[in-house]
PATISE-75262 format. One record per residue: residue number from 1; chain; residue in one letter; x, y, z of N, C-alpha, C in turn. Coordinates in Angstrom, 3 decimals. Layout:
N
  num  cadena  residuo       n_x       n_y       n_z      ca_x      ca_y      ca_z       c_x       c_y       c_z
  NUM       A        A         X         Y         Z         X         Y         Z         X         Y         Z
...
This chain:
283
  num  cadena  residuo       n_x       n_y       n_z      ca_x      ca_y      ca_z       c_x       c_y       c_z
    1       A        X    67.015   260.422    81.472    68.302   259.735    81.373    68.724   259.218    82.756
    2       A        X    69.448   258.328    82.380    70.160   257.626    83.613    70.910   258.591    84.831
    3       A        X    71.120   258.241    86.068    71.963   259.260    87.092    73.316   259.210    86.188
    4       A        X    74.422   259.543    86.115    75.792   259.861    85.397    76.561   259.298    86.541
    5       A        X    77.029   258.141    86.587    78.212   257.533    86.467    79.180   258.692    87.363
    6       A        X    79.425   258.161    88.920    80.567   259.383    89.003    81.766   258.365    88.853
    7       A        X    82.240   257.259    88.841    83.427   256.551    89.066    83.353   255.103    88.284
    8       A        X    84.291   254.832    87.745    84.355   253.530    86.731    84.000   252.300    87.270
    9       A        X    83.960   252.103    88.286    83.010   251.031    89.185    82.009   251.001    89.281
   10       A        X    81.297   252.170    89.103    79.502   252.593    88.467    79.143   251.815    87.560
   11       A        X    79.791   251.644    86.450    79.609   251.373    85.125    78.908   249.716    85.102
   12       A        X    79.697   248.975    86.286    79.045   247.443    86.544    77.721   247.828    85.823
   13       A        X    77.043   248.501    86.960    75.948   247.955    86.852    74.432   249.345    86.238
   14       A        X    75.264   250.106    85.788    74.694   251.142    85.297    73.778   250.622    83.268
   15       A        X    73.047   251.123    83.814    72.157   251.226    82.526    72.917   251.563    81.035
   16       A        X    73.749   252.058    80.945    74.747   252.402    79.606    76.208   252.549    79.794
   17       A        X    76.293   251.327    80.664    77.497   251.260    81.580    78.558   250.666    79.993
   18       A        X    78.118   249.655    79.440    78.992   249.421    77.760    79.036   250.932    76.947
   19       A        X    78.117   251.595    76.848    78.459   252.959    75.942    79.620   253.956    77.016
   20       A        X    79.410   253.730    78.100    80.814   254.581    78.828    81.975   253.766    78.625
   21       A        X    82.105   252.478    78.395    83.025   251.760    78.482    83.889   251.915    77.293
   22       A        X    83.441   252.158    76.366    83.433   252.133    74.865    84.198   253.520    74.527
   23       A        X    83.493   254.800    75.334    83.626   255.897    75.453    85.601   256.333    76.309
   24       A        X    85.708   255.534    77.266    86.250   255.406    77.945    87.672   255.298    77.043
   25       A        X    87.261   253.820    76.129    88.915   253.204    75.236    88.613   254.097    74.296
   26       A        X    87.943   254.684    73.965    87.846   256.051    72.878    88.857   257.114    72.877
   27       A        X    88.596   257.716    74.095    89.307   258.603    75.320    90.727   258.019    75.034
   28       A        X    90.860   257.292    75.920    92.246   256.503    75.933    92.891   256.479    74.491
   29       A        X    92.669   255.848    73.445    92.780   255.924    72.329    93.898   257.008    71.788
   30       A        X    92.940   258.322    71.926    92.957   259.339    71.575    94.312   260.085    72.188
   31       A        X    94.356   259.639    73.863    95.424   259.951    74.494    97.003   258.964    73.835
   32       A        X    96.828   258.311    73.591    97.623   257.417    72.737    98.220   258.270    71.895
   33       A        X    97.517   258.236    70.681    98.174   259.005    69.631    98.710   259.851    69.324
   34       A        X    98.499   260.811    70.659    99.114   262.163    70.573   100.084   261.923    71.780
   35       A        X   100.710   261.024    72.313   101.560   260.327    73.111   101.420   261.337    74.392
   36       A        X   100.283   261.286    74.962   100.061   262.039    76.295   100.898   261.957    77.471
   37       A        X   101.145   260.837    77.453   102.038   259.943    78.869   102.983   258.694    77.897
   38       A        X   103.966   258.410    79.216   104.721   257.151    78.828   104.439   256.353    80.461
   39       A        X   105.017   254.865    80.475   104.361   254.204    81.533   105.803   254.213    81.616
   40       A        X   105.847   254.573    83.478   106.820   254.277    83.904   106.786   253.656    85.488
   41       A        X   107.779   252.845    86.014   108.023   252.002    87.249   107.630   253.110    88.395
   42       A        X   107.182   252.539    89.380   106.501   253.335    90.405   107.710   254.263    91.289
   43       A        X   108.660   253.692    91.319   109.616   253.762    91.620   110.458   255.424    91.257
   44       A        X   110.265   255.559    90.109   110.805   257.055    89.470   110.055   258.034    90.408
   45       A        X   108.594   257.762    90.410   108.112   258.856    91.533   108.314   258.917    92.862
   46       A        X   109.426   258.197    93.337   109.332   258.158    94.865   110.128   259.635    95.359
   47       A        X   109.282   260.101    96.170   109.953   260.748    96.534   108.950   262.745    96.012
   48       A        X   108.326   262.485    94.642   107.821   263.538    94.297   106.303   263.389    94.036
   49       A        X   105.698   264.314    94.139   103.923   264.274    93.861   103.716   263.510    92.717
   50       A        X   102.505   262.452    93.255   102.144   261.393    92.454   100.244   261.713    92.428
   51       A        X    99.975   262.448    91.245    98.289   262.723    91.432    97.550   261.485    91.336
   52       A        X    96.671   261.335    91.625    95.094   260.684    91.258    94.992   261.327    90.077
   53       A        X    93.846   260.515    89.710    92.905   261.222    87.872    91.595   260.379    88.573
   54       A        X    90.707   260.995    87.920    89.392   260.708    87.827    88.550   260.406    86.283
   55       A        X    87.653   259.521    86.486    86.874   259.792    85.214    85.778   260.492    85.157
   56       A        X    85.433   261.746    84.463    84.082   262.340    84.316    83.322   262.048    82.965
   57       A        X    82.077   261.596    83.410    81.352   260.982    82.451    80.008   261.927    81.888
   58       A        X    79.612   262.036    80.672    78.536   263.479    80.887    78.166   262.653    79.383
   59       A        X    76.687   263.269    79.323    76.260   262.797    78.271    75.691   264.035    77.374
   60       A        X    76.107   263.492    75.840    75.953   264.680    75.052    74.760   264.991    74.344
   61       A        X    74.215   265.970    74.229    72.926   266.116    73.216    72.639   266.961    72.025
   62       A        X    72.192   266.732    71.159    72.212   267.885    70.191    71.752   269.354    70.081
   63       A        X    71.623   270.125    69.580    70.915   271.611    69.497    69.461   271.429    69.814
   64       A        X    68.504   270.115    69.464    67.197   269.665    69.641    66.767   269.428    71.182
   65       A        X    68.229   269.027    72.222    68.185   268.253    73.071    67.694   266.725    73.154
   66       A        X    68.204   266.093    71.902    68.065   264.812    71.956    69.531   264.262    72.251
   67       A        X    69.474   263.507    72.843    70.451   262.531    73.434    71.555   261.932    72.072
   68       A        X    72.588   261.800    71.633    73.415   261.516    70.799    74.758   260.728    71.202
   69       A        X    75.572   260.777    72.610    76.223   259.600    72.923    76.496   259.576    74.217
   70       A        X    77.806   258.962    74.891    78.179   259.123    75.905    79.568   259.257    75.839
   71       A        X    79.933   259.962    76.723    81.464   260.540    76.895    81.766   260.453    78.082
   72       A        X    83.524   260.066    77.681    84.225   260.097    79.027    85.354   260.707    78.510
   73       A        X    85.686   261.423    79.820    87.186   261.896    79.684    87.741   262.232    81.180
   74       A        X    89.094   261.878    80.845    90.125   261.819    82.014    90.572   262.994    82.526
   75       A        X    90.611   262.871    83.679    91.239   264.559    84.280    91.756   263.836    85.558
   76       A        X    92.936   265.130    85.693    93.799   264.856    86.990    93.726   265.840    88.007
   77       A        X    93.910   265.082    88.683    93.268   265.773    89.974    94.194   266.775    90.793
   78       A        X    94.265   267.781    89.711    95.069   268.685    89.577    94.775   269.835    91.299
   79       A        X    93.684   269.416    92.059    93.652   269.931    93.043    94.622   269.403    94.731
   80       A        X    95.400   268.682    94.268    96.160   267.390    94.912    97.568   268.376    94.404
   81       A        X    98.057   269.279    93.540    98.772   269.534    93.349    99.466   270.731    94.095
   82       A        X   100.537   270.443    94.696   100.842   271.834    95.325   101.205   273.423    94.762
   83       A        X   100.718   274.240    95.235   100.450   275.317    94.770   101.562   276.243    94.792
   84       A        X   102.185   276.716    93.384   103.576   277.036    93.626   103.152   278.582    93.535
   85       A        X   104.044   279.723    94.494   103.682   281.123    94.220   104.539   281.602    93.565
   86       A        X   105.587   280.730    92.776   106.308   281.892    91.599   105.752   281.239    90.247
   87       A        X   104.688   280.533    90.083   104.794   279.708    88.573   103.235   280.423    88.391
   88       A        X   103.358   280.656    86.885   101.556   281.756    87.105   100.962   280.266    86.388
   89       A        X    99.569   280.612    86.595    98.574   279.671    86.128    97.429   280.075    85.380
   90       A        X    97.614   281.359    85.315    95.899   282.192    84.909    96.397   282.273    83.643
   91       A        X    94.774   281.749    83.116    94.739   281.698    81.818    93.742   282.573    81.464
   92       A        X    93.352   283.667    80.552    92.514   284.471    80.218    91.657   283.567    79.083
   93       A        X    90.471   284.094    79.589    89.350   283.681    79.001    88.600   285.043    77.984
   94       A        X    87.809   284.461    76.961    86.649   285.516    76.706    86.037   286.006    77.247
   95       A        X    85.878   287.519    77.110    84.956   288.826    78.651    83.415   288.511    77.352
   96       A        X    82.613   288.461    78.547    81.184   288.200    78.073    81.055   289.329    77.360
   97       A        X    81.406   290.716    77.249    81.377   292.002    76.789    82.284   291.978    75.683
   98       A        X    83.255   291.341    75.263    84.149   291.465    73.838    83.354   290.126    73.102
   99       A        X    82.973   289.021    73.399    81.720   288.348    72.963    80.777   288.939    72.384
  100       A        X    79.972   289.493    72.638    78.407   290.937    72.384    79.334   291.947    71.602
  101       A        X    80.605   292.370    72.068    80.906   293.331    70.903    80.856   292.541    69.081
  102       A        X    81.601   291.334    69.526    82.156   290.843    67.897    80.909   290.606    67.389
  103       A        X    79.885   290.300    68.478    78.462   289.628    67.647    78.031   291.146    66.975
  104       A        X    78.525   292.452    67.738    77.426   293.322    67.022    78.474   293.847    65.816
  105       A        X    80.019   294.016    65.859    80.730   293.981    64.541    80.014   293.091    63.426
  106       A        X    80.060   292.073    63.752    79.158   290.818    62.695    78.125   291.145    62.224
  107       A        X    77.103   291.748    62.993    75.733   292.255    62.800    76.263   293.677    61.878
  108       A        X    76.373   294.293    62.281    76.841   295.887    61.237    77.690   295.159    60.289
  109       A        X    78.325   294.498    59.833    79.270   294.577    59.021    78.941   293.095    57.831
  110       A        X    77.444   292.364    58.336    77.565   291.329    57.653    78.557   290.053    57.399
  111       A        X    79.638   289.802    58.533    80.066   288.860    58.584    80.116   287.649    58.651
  112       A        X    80.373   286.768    58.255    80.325   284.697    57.849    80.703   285.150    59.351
  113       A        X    80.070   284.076    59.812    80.677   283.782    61.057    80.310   281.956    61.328
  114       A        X    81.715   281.534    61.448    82.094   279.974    60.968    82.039   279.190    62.895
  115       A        X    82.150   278.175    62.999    82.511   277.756    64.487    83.055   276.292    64.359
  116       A        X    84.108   276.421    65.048    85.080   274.980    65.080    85.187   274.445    66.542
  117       A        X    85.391   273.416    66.631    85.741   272.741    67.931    87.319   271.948    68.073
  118       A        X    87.727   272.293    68.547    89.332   271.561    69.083    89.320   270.440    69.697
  119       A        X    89.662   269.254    69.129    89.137   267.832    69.814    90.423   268.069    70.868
  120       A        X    90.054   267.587    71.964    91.490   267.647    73.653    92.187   268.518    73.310
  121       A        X    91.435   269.735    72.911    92.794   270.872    73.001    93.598   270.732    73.651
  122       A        X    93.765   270.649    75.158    94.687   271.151    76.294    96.130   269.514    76.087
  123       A        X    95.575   268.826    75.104    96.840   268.026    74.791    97.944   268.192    74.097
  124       A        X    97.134   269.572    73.031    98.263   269.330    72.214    99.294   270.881    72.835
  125       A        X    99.510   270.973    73.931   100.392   271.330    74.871   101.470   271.040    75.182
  126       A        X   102.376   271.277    75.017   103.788   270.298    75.912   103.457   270.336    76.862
  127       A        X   104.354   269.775    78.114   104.378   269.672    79.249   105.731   269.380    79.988
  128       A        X   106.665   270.618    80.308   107.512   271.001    80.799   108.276   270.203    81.783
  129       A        X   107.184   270.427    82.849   107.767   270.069    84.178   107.739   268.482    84.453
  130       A        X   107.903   267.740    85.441   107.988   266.668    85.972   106.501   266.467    86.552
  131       A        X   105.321   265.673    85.807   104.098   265.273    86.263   103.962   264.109    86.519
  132       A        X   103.805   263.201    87.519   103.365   261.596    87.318   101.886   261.690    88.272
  133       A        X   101.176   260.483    87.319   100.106   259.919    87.798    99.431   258.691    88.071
  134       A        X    98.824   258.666    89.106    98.079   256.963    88.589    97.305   257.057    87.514
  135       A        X    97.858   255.833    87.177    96.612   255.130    86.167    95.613   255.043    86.234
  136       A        X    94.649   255.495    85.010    93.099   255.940    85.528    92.772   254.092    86.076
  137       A        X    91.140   254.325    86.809    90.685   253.472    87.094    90.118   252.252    85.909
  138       A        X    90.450   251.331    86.184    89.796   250.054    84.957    91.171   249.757    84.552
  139       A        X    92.121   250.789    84.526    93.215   250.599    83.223    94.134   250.223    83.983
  140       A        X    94.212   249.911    84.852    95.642   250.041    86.067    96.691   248.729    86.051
  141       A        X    98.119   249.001    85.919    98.740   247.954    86.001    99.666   247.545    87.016
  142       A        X   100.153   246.834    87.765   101.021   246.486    88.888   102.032   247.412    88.390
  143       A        X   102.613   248.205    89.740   104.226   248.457    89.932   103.991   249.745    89.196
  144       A        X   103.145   250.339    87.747   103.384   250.989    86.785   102.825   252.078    87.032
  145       A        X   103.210   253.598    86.710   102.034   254.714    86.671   102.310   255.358    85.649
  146       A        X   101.930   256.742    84.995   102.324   257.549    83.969   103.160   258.680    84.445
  147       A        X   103.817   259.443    83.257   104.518   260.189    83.265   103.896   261.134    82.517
  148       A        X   103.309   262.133    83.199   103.132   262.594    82.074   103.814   263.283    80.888
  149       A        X   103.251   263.840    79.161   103.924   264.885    78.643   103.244   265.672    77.930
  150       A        X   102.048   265.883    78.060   101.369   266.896    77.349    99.865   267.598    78.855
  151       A        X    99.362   268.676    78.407    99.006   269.242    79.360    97.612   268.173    79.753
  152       A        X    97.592   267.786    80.588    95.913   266.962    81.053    95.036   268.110    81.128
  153       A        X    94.121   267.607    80.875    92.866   268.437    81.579    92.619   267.882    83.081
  154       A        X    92.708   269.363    84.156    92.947   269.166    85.476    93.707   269.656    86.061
  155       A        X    95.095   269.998    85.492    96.542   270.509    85.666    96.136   272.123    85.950
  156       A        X    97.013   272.518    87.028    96.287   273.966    87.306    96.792   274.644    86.407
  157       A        X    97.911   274.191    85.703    99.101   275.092    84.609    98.187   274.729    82.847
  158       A        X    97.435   273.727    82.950    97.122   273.597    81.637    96.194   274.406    80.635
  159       A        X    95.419   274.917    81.149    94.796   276.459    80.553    95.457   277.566    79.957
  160       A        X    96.678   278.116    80.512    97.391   278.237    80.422    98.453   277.910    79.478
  161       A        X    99.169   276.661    79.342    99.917   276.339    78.079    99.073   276.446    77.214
  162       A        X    98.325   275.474    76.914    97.078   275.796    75.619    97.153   277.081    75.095
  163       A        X    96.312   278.253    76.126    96.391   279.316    75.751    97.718   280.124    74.757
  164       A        X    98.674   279.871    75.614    99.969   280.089    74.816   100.545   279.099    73.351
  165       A        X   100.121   277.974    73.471   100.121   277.068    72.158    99.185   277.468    71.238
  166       A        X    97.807   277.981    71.142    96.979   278.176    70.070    97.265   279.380    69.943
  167       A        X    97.585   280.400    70.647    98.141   282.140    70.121    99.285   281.810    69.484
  168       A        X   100.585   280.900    70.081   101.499   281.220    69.215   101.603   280.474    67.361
  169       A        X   100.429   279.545    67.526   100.263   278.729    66.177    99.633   280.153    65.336
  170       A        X    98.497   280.762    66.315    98.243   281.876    65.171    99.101   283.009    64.995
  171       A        X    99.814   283.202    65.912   101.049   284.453    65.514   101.992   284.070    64.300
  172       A        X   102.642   282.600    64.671   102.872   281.817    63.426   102.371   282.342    62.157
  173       A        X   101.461   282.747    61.809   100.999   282.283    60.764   100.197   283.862    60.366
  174       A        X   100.818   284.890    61.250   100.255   285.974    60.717    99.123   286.747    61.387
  175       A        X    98.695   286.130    62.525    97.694   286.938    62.958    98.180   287.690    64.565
  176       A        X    97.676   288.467    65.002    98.083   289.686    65.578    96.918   289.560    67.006
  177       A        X    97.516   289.484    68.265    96.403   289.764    69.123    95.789   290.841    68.969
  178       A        X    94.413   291.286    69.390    93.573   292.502    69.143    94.015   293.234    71.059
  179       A        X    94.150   294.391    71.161    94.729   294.859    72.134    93.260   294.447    73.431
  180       A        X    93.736   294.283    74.560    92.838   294.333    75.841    92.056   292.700    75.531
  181       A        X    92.192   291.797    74.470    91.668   290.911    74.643    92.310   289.868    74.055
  182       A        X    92.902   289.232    74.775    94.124   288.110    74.684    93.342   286.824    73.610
  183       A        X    92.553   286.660    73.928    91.597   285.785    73.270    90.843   285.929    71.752
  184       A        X    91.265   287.255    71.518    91.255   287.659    69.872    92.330   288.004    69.239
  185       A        X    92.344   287.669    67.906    93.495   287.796    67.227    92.631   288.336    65.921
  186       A        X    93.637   289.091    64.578    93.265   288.816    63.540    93.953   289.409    62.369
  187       A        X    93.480   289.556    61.410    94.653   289.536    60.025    93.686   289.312    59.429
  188       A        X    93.946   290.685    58.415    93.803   291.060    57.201    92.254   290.878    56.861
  189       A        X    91.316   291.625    58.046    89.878   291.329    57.925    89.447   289.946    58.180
  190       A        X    90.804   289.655    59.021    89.568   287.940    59.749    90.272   288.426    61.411
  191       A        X    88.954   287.812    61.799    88.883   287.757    62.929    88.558   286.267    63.931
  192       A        X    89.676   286.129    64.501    89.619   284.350    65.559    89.267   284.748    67.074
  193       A        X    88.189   283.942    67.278    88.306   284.126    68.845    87.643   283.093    69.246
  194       A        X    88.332   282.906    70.670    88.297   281.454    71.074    88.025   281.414    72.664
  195       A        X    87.228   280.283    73.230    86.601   279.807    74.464    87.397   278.578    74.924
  196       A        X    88.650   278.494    75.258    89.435   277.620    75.183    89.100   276.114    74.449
  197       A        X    88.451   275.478    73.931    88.877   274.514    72.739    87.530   275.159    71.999
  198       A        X    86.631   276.177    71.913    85.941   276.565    70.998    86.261   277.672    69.890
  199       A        X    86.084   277.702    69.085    86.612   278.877    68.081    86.087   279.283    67.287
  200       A        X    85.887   280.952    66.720    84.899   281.009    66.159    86.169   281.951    65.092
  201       A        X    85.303   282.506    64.086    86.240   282.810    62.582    84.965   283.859    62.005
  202       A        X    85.366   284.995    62.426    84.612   286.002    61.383    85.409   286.736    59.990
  203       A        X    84.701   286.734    59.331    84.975   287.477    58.299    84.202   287.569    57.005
  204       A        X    84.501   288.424    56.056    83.430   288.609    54.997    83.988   287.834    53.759
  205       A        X    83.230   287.747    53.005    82.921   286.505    51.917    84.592   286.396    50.763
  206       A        X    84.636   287.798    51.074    85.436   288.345    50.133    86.749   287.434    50.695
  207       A        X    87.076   287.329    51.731    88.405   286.024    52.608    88.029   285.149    52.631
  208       A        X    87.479   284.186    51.590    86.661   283.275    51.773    88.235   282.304    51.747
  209       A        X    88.990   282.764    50.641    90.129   281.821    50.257    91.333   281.695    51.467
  210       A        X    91.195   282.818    51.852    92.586   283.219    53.083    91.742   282.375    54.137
  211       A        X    90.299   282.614    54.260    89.440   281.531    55.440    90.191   280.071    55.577
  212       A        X    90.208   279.965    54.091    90.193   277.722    53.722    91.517   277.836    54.496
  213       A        X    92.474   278.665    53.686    94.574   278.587    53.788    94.091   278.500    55.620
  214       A        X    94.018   279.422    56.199    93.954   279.794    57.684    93.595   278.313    58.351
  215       A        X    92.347   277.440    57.731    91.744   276.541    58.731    93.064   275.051    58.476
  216       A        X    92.829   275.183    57.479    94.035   274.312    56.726    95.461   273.962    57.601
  217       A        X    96.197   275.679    57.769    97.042   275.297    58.704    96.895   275.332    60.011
  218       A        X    95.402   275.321    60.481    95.062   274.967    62.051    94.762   273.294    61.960
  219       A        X    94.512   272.558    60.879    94.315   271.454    60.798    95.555   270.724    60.655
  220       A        X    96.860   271.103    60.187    97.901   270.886    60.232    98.297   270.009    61.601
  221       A        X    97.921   271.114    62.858    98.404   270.819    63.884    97.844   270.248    64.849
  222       A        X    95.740   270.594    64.406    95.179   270.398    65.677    94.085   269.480    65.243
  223       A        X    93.528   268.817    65.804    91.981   267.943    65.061    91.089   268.870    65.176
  224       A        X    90.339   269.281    64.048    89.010   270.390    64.302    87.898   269.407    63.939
  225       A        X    86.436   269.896    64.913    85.641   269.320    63.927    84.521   270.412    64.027
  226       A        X    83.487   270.612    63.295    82.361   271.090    63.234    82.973   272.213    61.823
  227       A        X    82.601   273.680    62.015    83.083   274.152    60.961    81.652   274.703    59.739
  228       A        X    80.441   274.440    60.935    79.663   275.174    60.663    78.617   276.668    60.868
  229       A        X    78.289   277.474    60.467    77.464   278.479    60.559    77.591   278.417    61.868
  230       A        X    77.675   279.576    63.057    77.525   279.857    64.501    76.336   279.696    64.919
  231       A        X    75.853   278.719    65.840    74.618   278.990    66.051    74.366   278.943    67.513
  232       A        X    75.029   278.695    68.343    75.470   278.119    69.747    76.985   278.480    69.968
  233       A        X    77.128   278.896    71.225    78.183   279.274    72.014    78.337   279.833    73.119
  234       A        X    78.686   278.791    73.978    78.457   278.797    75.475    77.134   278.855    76.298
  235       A        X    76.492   278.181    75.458    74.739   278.087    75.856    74.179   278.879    75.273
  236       A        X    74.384   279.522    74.140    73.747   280.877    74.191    73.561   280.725    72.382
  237       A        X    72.504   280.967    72.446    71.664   281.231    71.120    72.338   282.179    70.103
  238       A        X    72.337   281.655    68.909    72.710   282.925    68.500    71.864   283.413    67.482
  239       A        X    71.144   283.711    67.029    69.755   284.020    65.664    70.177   285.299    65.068
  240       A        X    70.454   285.326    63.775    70.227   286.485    62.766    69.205   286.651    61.572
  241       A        X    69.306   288.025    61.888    67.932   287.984    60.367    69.151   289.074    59.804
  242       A        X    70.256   288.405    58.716    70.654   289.095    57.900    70.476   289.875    57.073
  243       A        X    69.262   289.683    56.442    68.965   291.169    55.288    68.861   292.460    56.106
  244       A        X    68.195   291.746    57.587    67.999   293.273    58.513    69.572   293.763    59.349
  245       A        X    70.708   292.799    59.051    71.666   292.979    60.048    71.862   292.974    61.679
  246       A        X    70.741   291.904    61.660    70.448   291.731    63.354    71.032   291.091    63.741
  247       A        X    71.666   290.147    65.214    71.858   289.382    66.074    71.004   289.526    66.871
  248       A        X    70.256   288.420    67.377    69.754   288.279    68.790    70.665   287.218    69.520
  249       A        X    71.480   287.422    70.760    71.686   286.219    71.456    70.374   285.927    72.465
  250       A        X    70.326   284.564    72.580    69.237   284.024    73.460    69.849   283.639    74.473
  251       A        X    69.605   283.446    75.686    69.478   282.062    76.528    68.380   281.782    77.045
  252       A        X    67.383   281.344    76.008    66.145   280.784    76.194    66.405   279.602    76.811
  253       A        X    67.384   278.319    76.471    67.471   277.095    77.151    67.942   277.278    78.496
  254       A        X    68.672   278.382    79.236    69.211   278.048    80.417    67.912   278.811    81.042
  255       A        X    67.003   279.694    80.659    65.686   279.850    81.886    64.970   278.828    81.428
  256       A        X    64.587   277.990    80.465    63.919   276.615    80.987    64.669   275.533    81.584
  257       A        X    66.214   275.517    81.378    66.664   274.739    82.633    66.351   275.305    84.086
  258       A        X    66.729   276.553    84.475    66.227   277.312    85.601    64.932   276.789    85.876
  259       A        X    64.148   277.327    85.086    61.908   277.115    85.495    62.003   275.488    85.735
  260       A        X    62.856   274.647    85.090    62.624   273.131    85.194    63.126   272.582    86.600
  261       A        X    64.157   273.296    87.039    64.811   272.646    88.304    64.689   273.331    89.412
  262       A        X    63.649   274.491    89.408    62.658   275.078    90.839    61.429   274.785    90.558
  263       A        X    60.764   273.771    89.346    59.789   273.932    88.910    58.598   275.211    88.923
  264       A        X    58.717   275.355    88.570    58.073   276.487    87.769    57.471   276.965    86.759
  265       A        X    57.744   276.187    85.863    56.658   276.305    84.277    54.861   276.322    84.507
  266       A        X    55.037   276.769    83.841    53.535   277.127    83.159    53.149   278.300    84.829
  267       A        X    53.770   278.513    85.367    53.270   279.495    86.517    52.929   280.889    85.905
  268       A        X    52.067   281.658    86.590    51.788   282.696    86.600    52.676   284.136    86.230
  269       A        X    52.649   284.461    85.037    54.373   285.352    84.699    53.787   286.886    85.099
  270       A        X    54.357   287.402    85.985    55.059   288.455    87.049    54.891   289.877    85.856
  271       A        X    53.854   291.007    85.843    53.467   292.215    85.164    55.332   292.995    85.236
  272       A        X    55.984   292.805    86.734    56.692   293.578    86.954    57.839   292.544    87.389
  273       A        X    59.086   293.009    87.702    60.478   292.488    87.931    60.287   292.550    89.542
  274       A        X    59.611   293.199    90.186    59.560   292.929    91.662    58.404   293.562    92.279
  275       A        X    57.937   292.774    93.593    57.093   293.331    94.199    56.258   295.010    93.955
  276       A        X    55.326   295.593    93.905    54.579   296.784    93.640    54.368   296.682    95.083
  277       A        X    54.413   296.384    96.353    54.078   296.886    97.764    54.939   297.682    97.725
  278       A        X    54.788   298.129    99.096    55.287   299.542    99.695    56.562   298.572   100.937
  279       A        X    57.884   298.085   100.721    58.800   297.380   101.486    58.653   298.010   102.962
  280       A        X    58.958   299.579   102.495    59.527   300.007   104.216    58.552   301.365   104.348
  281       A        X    58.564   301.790   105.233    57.352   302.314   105.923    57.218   304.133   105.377
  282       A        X    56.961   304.472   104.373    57.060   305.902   104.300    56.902   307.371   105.531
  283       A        X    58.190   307.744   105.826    58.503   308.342   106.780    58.559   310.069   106.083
């Protein structure tokens, strides 16, 4: 594949410089509808922090690793922002260890385990405070910049709201954080847990109906898409042999990314994890 596009002036003359472009009013689009920003006179910001945004461009591939489109999306350059010490920003994430637990609940207990994706989660956020920005690059108009009103991706605070917007939609609605892990919730033998816009949904066959009601009113509020069988999450393999009640997680693809980018394949594979000499001098 092509080098990736770091800046919208790339695109001239780049090899799939129309599929980013395309990608780009997609993006935009999208920010539209869910009324992200309003355009306002340059003028309102005088006086208070006015960010940059950037475009990051990455290209997507399937479970096969075949190539499937190109994407862009906007972020602000939320490192330009001054750093306030009474406003918190930490957003809790999934512990790689309550991950491996739910997979081995799932495994003992025979659980569906479903996986959804949150299209721009971190938008459908309010956004409190007073944000303005320039206008991304390509799109820019005299005199004009944005205001923002929903959380960008970039914002040091936006992890954060999200976080608090998708817990309180599921408290809404009946489900209960699981103690020590902010990032699980559940009710009545289902279980939600989420990688900030990833989400996964365990439970047994028997909630199949409370499953539909549950996704239903997450669709209410949020765009989901995927909504199939777990098979991937966060790079990581996921394989069961159900009649036996197994999970294996893999990350077979990230040591052939590793062996690929020190080259290394097809080398000579190692009896032991380290050297069999004698390091330091027996005394």
């Amino acid at each position: 594949m092509p080098i990736l596009p770091k800046r919208h002036k790339d695109l001239k003359n780049h090899p799939l410089g129309d599929l980013f472009r395309k990608a780009e009013k997609t993006h935009l689009k999208s920010h539209k509808e869910v009324r992200s920003w309003r355009e306002v006179q340059r003028e309102e910001a005088a006086g208070k922090e006015l960010l940059d945004c950037m475009w990051v461009y990455i290209y997507k591939f399937d479970k096969h690793g075949w190539f499937t489109k190109c994407k862009a999306r906007l972020v602000v350059r939320g490192d330009q922002q001054a750093k306030s010490t009474h406003e918190d920003t930490y957003a809790s994430t999934l512990a790689g260890r309550s991950f491996r637990t739910l997979m081995a609940i799932a495994a003992r207990f025979d659980l569906e385990l479903l996986q959804y994706d949150i299209v721009n989660a971190f938008v459908n956020a309010e956004l409190k405070q007073d944000v303005y920005m320039r206008m991304p690059g390509g799109y820019r108009k005299p005199g004009l910049i944005l205001k923002l009103q929903k959380a960008l991706y970039g914002l040091r605070q936006s992890p954060l709201l999200w976080q608090k917007e998708l817990t309180t939609t599921l408290t809404n609605i009946g489900f209960k954080s699981v103690p020590h892990e902010p990032c699980c919730l559940s009710k009545g033998g289902i279980l939600i847990f989420f990688y900030v816009d990833d989400l996964i949904v365990a439970y047994e066959k028997t909630n199949q109906k409370s499953v539909e009601w549950t996704i239903g009113k997450l669709r209410e509020k949020y765009q989901l898409s995927g909504g199939d069988t777990l098979q991937w999450f966060l790079g990581i393999e996921i394989i069961r042999e159900r009649n036996q009640r197994l999970i294996w997680l893999s990350q077979s693809s990230f040591v052939d990314k590793i062996t690929s980018h020190f080259r290394i394949q097809g080398g000579k594979p190692s009896l032991t994890p380290m050297t069999t000499k004698e390091l330091l001098p027996n005394k």
